[in-house]
N, C-alpha and C positions, 0 to 999 in steps of 0.2 A: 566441559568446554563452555567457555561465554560465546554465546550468540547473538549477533543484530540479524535480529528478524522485523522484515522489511514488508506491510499490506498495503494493497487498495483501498482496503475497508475495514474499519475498525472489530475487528473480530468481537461476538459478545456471545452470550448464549442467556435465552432460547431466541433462536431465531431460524429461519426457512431458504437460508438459500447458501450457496456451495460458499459462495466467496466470503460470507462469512464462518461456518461451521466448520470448514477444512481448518483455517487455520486456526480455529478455536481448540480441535481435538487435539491438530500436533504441539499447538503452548501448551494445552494440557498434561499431554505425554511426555514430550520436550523436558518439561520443567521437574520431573523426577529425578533428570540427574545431571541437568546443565543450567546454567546462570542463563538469563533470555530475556534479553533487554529490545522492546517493541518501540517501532516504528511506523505510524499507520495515519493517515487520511479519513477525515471524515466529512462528509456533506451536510450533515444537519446538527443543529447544536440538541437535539433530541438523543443524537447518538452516543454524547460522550458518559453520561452517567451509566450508561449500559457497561463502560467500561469495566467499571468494578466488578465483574464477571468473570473479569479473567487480571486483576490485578494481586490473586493467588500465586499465579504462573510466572510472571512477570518479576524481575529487579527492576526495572522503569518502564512505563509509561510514555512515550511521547506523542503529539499528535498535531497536526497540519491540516487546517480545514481548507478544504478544495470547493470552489465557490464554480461552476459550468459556466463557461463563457454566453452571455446573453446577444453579443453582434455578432454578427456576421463574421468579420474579420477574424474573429474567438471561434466560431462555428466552424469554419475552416477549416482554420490553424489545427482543432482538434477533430475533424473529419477522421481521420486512419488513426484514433487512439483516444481512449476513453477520459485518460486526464493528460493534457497537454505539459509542460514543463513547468517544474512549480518552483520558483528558488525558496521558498521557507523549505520543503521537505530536503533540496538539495544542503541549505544548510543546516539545517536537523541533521542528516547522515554526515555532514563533514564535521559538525560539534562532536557527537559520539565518538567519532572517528579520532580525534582529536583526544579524545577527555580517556579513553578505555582502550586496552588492547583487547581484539576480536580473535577468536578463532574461525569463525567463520560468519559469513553473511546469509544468509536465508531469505529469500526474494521473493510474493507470492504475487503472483499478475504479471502477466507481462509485459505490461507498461510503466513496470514499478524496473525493470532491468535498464532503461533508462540511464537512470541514476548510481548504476553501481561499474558499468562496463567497463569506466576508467580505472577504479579502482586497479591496483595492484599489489602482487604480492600480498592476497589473500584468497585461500578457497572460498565459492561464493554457489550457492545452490538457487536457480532460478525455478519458479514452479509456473506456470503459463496458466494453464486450466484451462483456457479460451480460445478463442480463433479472433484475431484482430478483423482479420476481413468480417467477419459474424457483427463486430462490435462495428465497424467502419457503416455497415449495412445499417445496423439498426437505430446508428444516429442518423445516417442521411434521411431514412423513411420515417423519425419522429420531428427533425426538422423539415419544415414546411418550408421556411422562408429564408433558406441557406446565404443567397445573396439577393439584399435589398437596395 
C-alpha cells in the first residue's frame, strides 16, 4: 500500500518523548511492506537534519515549519490547539494529493486531523495520543500574558 502519513513532529530517533518515537517505530515497521511518503512539522531548524533517521523508511520527505504564534491575537487563536491552521502544511497534503494516488492517509495528533476531514473517498487512520483539553491547559498556564 502507499501511504501519506501525516505528524506534528518530525519523527527522528534517538529521542524521549511519545510524539516523536511512536511515529518513528510505526515508519519503521510501516515501511517493510508499504511505500510511506511523510508529512511533518517542525519547530526548530535543529530538527530537520535529525531527519535522516528515518529517511530509510520514507519515499519522501516533506516538511512545514510551524513558527508559535508570539501575540496575543495568535495566542488565542491557538488557545484549544497546539498548532493552529497552517496553509504551507494544507498545501503540502493538497500537492501530494495531487501528485500520487494514496491508499490510505495515516494521521498522528490530533490537531493534525484538521487538515484531512474534507478529504474524501479515502480511508484515513487518525491517531490522537493526547487530550486537547491537556494541551488547551498547559498553553494557557505557560502563557502569562494571553491578552495585552
Amino acid at each position: 500500500m502507499r501511504l501519506l502519513f501525516i505528524t506534528e513532529s518530525l519523527p527522528y530517533f534517538p529521542c524521549h518523548d511519545g510524539f516523536r518515537l511512536i511515529p518513528y517505530n510505526l515508519l519503521r515497521e510501516l515501511s517493510r511492506r508499504h511505500e510511506i511518503h511523510l508529512l511533518s512539522f517542525y519547530t526548530d531548524e535543529k530538527e530537520v537534519p535529525l531527519a535522516a533517521s528515518i529517511s530509510r523508511f520514507c519515499h519522501s520527505i516533506f516538511t512545514a515549519y510551524y513558527e508559535y504564534p508570539r501575540d496575543s491575537r495568535g495566542k488565542m487563536r491557538n488557545l484549544f490547539s497546539m498548532y493552529g491552521w497552517h496553509e504551507g502544511m494544507h498545501a503540502r497534503i493538497s500537492a501530494c494529493l495531487a501528485e500520487r494516488q494514496f491508499d490510505v492517509i495515516h494521521v498522528e495528533g490530533a490537531n493534525m486531523g484538521q487538515y484531512v476531514y474534507q478529504i474524501k473517498d479515502m480511508p484515513k487512520i487518525i491517531c490522537p495520543h493526547d487530550s486537547p483539553f491537556a494541551n488547551a491547559w498547559q498553553q494557557f498556564k505557560s502563557n502569562k500574558n494571553l491578552v495585552v
